[in-house]
N, C-alpha and C positions, 0 to 999 in steps of 0.2 A: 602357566608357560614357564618354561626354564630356557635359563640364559646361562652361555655358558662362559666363563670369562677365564682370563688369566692375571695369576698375582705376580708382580712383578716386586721384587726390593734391590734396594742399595746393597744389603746385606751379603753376597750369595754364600759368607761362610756358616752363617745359620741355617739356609737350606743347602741340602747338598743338590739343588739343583736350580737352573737361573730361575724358570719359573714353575710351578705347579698348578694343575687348573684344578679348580675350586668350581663347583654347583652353585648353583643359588637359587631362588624361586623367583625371585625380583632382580630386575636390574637395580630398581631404587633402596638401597640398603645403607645404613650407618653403621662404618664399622668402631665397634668402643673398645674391644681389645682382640688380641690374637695370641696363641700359645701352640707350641710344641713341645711333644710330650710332656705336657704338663706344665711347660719353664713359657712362662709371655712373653712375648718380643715385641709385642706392640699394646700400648694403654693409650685410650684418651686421657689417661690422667699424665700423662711425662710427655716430655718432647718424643713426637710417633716418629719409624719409622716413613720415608715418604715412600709411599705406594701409588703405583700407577693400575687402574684396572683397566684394562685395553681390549675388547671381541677380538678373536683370531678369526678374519674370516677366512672362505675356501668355498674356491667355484663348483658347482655343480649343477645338478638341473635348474633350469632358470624357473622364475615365478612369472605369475602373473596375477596384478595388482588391480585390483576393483576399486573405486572408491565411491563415496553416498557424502553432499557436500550440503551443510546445514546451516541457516547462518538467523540468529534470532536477537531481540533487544531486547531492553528491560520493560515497555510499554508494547512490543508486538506490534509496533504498524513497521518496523524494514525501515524504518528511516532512524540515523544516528543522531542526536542531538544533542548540545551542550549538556553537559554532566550527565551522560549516560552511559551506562557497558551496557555491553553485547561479546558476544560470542559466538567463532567460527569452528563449527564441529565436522571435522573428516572421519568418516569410519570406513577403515582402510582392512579392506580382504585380501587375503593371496587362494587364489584357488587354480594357481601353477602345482607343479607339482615339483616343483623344488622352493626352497625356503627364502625369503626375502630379507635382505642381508644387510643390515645399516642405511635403512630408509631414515633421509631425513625431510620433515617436513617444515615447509617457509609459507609465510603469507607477507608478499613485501607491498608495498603501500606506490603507484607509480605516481601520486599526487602527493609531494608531503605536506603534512600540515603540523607544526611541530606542537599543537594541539590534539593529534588524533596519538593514544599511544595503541602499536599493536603487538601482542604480545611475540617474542621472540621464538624461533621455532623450534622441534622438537627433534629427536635420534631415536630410532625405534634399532636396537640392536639387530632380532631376529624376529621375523613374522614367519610360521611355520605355514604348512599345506591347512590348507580348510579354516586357519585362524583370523582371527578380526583384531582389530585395536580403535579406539578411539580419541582421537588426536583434537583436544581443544585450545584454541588459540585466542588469547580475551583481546577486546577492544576496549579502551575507555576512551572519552572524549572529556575535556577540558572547558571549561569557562569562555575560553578564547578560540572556539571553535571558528572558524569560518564556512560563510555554507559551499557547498559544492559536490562535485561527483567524483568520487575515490574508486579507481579502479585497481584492484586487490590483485596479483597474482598468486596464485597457490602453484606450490609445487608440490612433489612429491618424487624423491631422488632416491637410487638404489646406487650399491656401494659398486655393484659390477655392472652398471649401466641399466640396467632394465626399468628407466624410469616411465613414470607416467605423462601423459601429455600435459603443460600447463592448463588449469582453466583460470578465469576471471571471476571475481566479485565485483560487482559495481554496489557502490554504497554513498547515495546519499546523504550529504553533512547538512544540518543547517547552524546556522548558526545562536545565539540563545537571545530568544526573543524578550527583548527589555518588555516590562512595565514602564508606563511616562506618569506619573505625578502630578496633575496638574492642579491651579487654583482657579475654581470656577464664577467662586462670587459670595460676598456678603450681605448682610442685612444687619440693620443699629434696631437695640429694644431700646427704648429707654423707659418702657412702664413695667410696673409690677415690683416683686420681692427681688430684693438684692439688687433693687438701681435708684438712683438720684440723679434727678433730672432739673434742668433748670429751665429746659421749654420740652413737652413730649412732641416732639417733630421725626423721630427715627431718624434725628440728627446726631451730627456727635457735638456739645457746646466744651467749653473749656470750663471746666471746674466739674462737672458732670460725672457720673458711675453709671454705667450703660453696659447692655450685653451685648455683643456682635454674635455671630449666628456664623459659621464661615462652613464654604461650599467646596469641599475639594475632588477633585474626578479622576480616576485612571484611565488615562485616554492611549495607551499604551497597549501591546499586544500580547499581556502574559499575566499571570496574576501575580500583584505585589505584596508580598506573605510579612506579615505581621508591622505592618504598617504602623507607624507612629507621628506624630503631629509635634511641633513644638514653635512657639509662638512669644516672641519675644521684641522689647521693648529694648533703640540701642540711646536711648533719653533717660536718663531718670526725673523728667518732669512727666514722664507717662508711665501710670500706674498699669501692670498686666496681671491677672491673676489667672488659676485656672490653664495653666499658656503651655504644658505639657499633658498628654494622655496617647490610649490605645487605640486603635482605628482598626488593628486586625489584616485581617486578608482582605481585598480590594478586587472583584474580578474585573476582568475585562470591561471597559465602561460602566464601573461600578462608581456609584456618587455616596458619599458620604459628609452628612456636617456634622461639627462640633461648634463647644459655645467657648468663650473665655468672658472674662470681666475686665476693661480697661475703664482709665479714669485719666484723661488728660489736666492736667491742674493750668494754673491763668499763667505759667510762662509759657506755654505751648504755644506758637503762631500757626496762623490757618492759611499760612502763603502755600506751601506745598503738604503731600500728604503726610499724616504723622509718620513718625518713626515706627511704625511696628511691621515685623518681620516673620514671615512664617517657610516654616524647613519642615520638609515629609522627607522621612527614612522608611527602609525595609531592609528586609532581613538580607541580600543579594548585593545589597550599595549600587544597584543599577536604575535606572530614570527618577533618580530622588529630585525633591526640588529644595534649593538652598539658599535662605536668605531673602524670600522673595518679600518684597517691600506691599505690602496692603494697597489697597488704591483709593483707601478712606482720608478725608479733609475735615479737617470741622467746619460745619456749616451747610455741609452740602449731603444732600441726597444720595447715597451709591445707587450705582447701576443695578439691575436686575441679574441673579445668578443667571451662565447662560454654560448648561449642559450640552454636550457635544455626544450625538449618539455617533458611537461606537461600534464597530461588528470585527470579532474576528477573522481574518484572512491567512488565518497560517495556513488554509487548506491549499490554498493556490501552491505552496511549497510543498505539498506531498502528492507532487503527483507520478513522482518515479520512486518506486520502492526497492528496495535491495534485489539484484536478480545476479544470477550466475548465467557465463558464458562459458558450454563446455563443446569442445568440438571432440573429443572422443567417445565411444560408446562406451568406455569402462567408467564411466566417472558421471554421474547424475545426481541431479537437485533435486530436493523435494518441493510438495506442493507449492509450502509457502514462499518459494523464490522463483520469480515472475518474469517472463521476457519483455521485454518495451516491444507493445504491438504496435506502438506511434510509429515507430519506424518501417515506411513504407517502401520496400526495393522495387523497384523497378523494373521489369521485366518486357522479351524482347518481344513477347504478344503484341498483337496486333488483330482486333475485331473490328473491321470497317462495316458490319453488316450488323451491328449486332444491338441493342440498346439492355439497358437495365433500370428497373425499378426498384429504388428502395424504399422501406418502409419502417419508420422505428416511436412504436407509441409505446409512452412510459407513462404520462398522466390524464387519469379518466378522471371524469367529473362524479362516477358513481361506483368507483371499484378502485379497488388500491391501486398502488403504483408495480406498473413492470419493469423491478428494478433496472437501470441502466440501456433500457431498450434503446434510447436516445443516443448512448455513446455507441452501440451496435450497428447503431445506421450511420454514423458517423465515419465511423471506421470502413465499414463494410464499402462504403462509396471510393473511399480513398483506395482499398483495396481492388474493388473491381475495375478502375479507371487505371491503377498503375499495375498492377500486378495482370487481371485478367485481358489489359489492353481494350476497355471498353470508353467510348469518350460520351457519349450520350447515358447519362446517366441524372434518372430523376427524383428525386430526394423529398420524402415525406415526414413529417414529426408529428405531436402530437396534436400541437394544433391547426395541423392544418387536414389532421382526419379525423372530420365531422359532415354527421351529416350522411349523406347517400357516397359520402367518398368513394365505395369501394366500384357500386355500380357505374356512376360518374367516370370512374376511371378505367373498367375491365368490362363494359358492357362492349359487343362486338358489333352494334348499331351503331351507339352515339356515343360509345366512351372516348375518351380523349384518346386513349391509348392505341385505338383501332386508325388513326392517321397517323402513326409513326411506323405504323407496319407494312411491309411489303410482304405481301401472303408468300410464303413460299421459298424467301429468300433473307427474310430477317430473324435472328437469335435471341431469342427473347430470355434475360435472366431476372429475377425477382430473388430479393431479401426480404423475408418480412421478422418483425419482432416486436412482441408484446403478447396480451391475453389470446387466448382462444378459447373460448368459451363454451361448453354442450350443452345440449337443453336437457329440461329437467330428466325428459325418460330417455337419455342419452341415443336417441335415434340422430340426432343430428351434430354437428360442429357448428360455430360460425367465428368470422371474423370480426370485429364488433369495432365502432370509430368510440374515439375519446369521449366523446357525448353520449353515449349508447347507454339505454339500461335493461338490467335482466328483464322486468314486466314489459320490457316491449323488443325480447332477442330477437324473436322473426319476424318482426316490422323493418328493424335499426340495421341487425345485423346483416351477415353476406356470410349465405349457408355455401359451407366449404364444397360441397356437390356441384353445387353452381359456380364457384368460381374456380375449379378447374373445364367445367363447361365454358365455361365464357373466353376462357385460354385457350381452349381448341378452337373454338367456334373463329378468335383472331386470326388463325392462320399463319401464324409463324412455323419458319423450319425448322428450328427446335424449342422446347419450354424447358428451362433449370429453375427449380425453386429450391432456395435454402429455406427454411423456417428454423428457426427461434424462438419458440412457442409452446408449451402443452396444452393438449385439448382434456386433461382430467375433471375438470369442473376446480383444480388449488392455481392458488397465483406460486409465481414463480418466488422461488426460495433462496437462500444463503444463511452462510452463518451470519451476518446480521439479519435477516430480513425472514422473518417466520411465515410458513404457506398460511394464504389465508382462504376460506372457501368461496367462490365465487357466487355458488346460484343457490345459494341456502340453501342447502340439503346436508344435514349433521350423520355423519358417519359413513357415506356414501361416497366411494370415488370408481368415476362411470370408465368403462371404456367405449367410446363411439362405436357406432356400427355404421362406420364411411366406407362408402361404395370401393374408394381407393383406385379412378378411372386412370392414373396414372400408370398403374398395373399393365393395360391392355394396351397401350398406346406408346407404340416406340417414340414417341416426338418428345415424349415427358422421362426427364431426370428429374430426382426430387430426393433432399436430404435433412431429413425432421432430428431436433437435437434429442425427440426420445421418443420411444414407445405410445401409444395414443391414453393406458394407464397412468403413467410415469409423471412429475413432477420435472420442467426443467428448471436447471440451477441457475444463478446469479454466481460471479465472480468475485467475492468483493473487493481481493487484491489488487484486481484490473479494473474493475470499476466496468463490465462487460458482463455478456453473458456468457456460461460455461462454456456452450456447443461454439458463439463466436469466438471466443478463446482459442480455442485450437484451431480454427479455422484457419482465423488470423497468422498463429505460429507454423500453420504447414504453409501456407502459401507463402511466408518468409523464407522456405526453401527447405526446411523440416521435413516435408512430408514428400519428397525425391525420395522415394525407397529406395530404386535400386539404382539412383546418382547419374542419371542420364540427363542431368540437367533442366527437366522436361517435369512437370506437376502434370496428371492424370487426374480426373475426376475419379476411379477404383484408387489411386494410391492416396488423394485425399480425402475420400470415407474412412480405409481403413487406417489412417494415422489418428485421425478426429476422432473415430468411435474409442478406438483400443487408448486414448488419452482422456476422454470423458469419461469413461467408465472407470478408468484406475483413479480417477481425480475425484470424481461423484463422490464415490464411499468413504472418502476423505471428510465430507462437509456434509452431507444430509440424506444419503443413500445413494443407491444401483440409477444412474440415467444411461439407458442405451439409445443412442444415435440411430437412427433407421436410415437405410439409401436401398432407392430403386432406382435404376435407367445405366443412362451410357455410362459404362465406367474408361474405356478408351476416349472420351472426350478430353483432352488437352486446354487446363487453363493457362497453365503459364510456363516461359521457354527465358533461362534464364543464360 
């Protein structure tokens, strides 16, 4: 790129003109001298000249500015934490067709925390036609971080107005999780090499050489890195030996003991406990313990060490990860920055007629887990109660589909399901998510409960032919099924969670040969997160599944194409499909989204 500047001096009797524009390749240049005809007028070795370099700008066709907004840490889970960077990267296009002229770019902080530092912002002189730039902006966090939610404004300013819309970062702070130190419990030797004893009772007596044994725990929620002991006597009628050493790294309710050698001699009294003292340090000076007095007597017995189990809970704090809010179409996120689909709006729907079922098995007793199926149905219920206006909605997990569940519930004799329907005048909608399982010579599908095992699919299971039968057979005025599911014979995948095959067969992946009665039958809409081949994804950043992912985000009001206020069941296939496909090949290949039926049906009126 060339930027074109102007040189300004105090001088003007050296140039015979105020300024001359001078090329460069870079804006970022160091100048160390300058010469005319040959004679220098400027060294970085003397007192310089003071020069000013200033862009001349000048109007002309206007640009227009794209942006691509990126925002990543040093550990990649999207949440900021004590003593961590990160970085916010814009890569900024003009594909106006006049040049962009003293763009400067800002990320201002609306939360401050005088712990978060963010890097200051940038001046892009000229961005020509068709050109790009990439505009990095660092994050660091501090020691003294506080946790909380930091929402970032980006700008993106042009010298003659032609700016870009604001977007938002929201960025998660926590704050840095102490390690706690504790002292768990001792024990007295008094037999063996290296003690003298005057009774062996796993007492301490007075005149005595005895080992103690000492119990110390990290009962704290971070690991205390290079941990040390030190164990000290504030008597000198008590001997300590041994009373410093290395202990290391300590995880998470990690127990560790050490020995030392005391020896209380005959002016010690056994009224209270001896003097001895112990202090754990780490490498961080956070939850150390200092000075902590022993709870040893002479005479008497200690108590029993009493370990304290421990479990990490930092996860409870990641549950909102870094995402961007952008309301313009020139300016988009990538994958890995996520919408909060917790957030449910509310919309001005209303289904008095209409009920829903949902369905979310994550754990089988004989096949892996469907990652996150659980939070799908979670969500999905919240969603279709606020958003599709449905109030009867009946909510399944995993354990409580066992069993004949499926027929129990969609049989159109005796299933439960067949007395909340009014033939003819009730809307029947269904989420399901979890496996779906083919048989071995892929002629069939089925849906399978948590209990369910391959040597017995067409016993346990509930063959997908059939349970769109059983859907007709109820009599409702219309059927919508979402599915969340492949029927490949692999479990469902992510970048953590690798497919696994479900019906033992090495190297084979089936495509069903389903009747597909939804085809013939205008009563049925129905919208599968992939192809009957295909593998669908896991989410991991959402903790969701792929196809519920978008789902979630169009019904948030995303998927208004053409901003009539008004969600379409054609306008939310095609937002969901064309958003799971570009996102798929991001994390483990091509998932296509499949939909048949009404696409003029109206979920949500906002």
């Amino acid at each position: 790129m060339i930027d074109l500047l102007y040189l300004y001096t105090e001088k003007p009797n050296i140039f015979p003109m105020s300024r001359i524009l001078i090329v460069i390749p870079s804006l970022f240049i160091l100048i160390t001298a300058i010469s005319v005809n040959g004679q220098e007028v400027f060294s970085g070795k003397s007192q310089p000249t003071t020069l000013t370099l200033t862009p001349q700008y000048e109007r002309g066709l206007p640009p227009i500015l794209y942006a691509e907004l990126n925002f990543e840490d040093d550990n990649n889970n999207l949440i900021l934490e004590a003593n961590e960077r990160a970085a916010l990267t814009i890569t900024i296009r003009n594909e106006g067709k006049g040049r962009a002229q003293g763009l400067t770019v800002s990320a201002i902080d609306k939360n401050y925390d005088q712990a978060l530092k963010i890097g200051s912002g940038q001046t892009i002189p000229f961005l020509l036609q068709d050109q790009f730039i990439n505009v990095t902006i660092p994050f660091e966090a501090g020691m003294d971080l506080k946790s909380g939610e930091h929402k970032i404004e980006i700008n993106v300013k042009e010298y003659f107005g032609y700016d870009m819309d604001p977007a938002y970062l929201y960025v998660n702070t926590i704050k840095f999780q102490a390690p706690q130190l504790a002292f768990s419990g001792l024990e007295v030797v008094d037999i063996g090499e290296g003690t003298a004893a005057i009774r062996e009772d796993q007492q301490v007596q007075a005149g005595e050489l005895v080992k103690v044994k000492i119990t110390v725990q990290n009962v704290g929620q971070n690991i205390s890195r290079n941990t040390r002991y030190f164990v000290r006597s504030h008597n000198e009628n008590l001997y300590v030996e041994g009373g410093d050493g290395i202990l290391g790294d300590m995880g998470i309710g990690e127990v560790k003991e050490f020995w030392v050698t005391i020896s209380p001699n005959k002016r010690v009294t056994g009224e209270i406990n001896l003097p001895l003292y112990l202090s754990l340090s780490n490498q961080v000076k956070r939850g150390e313990l200092i000075d902590y007095m022993l709870p040893l007597k002479l005479d008497q017995q200690p108590s029993e060490p009493m370990v304290l189990a421990i479990h990490a809970d930092i996860d409870k704090l990641y549950n909102e990860v870094a995402r961007f809010e952008v309301n313009s179409n020139r300016m988009k996120a990538n994958v890995g920055n996520i919408i909060d689909i917790r957030q449910v709006p509310p919309s001005k729907m209303k289904q008095n007629n209409a009920i829903a079922v949902v369905i979310g098995v994550e754990k089988y007793d004989h096949f892996v887990p469907a990652p996150y199926a659980e939070n799908d149905a979670s969500l999905m219920q919240d969603y279709i109660k606020s958003v599709l206006g449905i109030d009867k909605v009946y909510t399944y997990k995993s354990k409580d589909v066992t069993g004949y569940f499926f027929d129990n519930l969609f049989n159109p004799n005796y299933g439960e399901l067949q007395k909340a329907i009014s033939k003819g005048e009730t809307d029947l909608f269904i989420f399901y998510s979890g496996h779906g399982i083919p048989s071995k010579d892929g002629t069939q599908v089925f849906l399978i409960p948590s209990d369910g095992r391959i040597e017995a699919i067409e016993r346990q299971g509930f063959e997908m032919n059939k349970f769109y039968e059983d859907l007709l057979a109820l009599g409702a005025r219309s059927v919508t099924i979402i599915m969340d599911a492949c029927f490949s014979g692999s479990s469902r995948s992510s970048e953590a969670f690798n497919s696994e095959n479900l019906i033992a067969m090495k190297g084979v992946r089936l495509k069903p040969l389903i009747k597909k009665p939804w085809e013939e039958n205008s009563k049925f809409t129905v919208f599968s997160s992939s192809d009957f081949d295909q593998t669908s994804l896991a989410f991991d950043q959402a903790k969701v599944g792929l196809f519920t992912y978008w789902i979630c985000v169009g019904l948030q009001g995303k998927a208004d194409l053409n901003g009539d206020k008004q969600i379409s069941m054609g306008e939310l296939s095609s937002y969901v499909k064309e958003k799971v496909e570009e996102t798929s090949v991001k994390i483990r290949g091509l998932q296509e989204p499949q939909f048949h039926g009404n696409a003029e049906m109206i979920l949500a009126i906002y």
